[in-house]
Short mmCIF file of the C-alpha atoms (twelve columns), coordinates in Angstrom:
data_MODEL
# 
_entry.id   MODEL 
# 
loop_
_atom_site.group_PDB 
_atom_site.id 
_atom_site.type_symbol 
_atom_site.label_atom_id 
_atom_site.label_alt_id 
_atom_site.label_comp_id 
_atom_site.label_asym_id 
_atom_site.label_seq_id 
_atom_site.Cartn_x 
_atom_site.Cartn_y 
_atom_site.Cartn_z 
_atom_site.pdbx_PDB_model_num 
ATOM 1   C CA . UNK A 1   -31.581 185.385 61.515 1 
ATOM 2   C CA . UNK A 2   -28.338 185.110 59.446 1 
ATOM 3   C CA . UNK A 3   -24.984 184.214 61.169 1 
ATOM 4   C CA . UNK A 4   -23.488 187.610 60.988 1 
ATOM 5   C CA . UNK A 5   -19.877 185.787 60.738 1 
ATOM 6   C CA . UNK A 6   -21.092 184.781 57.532 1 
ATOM 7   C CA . UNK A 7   -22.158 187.460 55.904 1 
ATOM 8   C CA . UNK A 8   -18.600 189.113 56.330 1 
ATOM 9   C CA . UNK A 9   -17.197 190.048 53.359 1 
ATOM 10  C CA . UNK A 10  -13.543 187.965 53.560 1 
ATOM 11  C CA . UNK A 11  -12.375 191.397 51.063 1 
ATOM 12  C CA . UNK A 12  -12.781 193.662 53.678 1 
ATOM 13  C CA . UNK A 13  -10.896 191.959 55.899 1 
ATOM 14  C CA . UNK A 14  -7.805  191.238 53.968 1 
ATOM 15  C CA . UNK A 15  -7.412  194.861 53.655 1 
ATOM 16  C CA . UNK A 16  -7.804  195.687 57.078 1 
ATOM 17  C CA . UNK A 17  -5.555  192.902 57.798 1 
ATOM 18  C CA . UNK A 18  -3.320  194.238 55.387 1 
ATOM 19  C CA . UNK A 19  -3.108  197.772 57.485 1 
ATOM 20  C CA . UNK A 20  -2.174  195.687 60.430 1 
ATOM 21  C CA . UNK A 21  0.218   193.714 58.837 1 
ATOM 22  C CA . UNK A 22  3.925   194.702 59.076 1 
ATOM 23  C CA . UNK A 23  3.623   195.314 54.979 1 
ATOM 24  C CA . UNK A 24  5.216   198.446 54.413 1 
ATOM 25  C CA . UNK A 25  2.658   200.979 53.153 1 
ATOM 26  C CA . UNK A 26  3.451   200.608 49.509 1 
ATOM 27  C CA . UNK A 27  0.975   200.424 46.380 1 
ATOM 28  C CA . UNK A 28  -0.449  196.424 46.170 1 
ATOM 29  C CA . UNK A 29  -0.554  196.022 42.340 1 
ATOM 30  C CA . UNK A 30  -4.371  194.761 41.632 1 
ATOM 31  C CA . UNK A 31  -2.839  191.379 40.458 1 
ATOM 32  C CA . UNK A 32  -1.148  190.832 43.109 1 
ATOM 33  C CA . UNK A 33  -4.109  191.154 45.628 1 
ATOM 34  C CA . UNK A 34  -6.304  188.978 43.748 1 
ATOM 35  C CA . UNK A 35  -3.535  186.423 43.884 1 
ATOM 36  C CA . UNK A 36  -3.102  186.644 47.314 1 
ATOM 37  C CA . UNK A 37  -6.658  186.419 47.639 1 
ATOM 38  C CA . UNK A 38  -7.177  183.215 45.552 1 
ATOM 39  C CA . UNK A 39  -3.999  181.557 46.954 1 
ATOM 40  C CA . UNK A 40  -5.372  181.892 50.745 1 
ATOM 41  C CA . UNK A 41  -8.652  180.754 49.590 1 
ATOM 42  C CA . UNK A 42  -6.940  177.353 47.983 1 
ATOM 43  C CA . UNK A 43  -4.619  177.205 51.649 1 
ATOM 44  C CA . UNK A 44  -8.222  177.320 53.248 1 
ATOM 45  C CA . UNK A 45  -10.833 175.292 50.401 1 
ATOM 46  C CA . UNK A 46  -10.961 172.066 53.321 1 
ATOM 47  C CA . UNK A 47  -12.840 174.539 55.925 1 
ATOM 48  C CA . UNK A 48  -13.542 177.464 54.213 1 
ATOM 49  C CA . UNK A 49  -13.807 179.330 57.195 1 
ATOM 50  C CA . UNK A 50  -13.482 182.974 56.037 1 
ATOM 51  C CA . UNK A 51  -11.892 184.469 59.444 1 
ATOM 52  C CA . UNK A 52  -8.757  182.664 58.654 1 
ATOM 53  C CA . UNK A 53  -8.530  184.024 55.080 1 
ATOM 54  C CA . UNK A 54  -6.838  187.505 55.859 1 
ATOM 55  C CA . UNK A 55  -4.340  185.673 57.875 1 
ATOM 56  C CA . UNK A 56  -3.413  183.466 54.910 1 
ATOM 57  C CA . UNK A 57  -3.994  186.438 52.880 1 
ATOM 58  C CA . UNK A 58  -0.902  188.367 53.945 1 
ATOM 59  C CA . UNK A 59  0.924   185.609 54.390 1 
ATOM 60  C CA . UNK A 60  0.623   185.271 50.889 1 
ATOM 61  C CA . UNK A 61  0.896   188.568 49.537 1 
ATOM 62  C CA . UNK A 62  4.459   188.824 51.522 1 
ATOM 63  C CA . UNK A 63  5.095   186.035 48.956 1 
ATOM 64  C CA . UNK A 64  4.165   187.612 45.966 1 
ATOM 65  C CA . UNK A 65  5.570   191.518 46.510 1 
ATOM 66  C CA . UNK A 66  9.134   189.583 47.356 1 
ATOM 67  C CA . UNK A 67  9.226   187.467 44.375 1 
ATOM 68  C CA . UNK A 68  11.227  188.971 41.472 1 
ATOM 69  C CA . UNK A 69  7.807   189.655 39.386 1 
ATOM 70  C CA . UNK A 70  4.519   188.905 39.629 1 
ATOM 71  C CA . UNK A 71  2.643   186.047 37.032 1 
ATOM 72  C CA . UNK A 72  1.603   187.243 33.918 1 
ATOM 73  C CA . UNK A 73  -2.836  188.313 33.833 1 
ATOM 74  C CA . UNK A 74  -3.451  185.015 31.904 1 
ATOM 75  C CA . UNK A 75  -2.339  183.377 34.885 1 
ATOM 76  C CA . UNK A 76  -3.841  185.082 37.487 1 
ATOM 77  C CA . UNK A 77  -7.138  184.788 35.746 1 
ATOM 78  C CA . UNK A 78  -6.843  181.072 34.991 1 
ATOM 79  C CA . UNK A 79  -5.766  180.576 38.315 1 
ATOM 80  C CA . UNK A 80  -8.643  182.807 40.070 1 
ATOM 81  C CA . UNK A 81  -11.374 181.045 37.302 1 
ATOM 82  C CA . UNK A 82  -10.188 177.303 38.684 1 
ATOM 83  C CA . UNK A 83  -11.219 178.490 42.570 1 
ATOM 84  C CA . UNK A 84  -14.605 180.256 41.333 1 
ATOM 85  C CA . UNK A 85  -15.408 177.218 39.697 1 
ATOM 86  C CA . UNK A 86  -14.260 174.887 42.559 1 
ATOM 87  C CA . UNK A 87  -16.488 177.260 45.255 1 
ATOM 88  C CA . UNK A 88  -19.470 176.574 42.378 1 
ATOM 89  C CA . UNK A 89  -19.313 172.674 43.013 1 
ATOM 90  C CA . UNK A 90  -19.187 173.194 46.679 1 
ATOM 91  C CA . UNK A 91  -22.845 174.452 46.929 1 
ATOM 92  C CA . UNK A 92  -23.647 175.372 50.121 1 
ATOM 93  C CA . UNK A 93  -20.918 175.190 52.367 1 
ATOM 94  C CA . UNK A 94  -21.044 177.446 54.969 1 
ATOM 95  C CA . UNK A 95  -18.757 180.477 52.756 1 
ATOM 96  C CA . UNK A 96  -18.901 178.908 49.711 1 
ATOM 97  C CA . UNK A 97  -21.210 181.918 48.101 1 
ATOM 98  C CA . UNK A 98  -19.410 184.824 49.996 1 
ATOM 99  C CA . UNK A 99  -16.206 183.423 48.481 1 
ATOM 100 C CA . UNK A 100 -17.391 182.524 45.265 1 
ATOM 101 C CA . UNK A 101 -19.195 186.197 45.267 1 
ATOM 102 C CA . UNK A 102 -15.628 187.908 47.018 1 
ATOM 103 C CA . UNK A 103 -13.260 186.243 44.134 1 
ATOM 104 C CA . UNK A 104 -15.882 187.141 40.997 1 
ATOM 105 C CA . UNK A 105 -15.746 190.652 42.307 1 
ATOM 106 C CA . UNK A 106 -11.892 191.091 42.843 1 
ATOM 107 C CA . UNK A 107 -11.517 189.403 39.586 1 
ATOM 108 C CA . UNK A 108 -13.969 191.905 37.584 1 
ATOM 109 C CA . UNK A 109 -12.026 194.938 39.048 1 
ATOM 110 C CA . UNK A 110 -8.780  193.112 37.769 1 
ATOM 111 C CA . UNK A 111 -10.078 192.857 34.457 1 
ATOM 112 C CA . UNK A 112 -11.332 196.981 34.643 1 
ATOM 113 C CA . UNK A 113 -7.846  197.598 35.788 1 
ATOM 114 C CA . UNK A 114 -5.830  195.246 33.174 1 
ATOM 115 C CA . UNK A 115 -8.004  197.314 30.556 1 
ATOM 116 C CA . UNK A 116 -7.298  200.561 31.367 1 
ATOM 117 C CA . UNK A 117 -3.572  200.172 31.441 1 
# 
């Protein structure tokens, strides 16, 4: 039987760690969540133990909604395409697919949302 730790989806638990989180309750601008999102998962690429991504997650999007703007889409895309790709080469590490599957799917509703505005 599967290691239920692993089959955890590390999305799910950045937003619940996001509730806990002393982030005021504010809109999280799409961009800004898959950023967050791809920067914990480049803090995290040597284990890639997904129970310390939503620490790392609002770490960094405490970063991002206190900078002056957020980076451009090209940017975020590039950025979220480079640490796909990397979680492609690294096979089967333990997490490597959830990732790989969790960052394809926050970067597809990115794109829906980038369309429609």
């Amino acid at each position: 039987m599967a290691n239920p730790a692993a089959m955890r989806n590390p999305v799910i638990d950045c937003i619940l760690a996001l509730g806990e989180s002393d982030i005021p309750d504010q809109k999280i601008p799409p961009g800004a969540f898959l950023l967050a999102f791809t920067k914990a998962f480049k803090r995290n690429r040597a284990s890639m133990e997904t129970q310390e991504i939503p620490q790392l997650f609002v770490e960094e999007i405490k970063e991002i909604l206190a900078a002056p703007s957020i980076p451009d889409t090209h940017d975020i895309m590039l950025e979220t395409r480079e640490a796909i790709a990397s979680l492609e080469k690294a096979g089967d590490r333990p997490g490597a697919q959830v990732l790989s599957v969790s960052l394809t799917m926050l970067q597809a509703k990115f794109a829906r949302e980038v369309q429609r505005n």
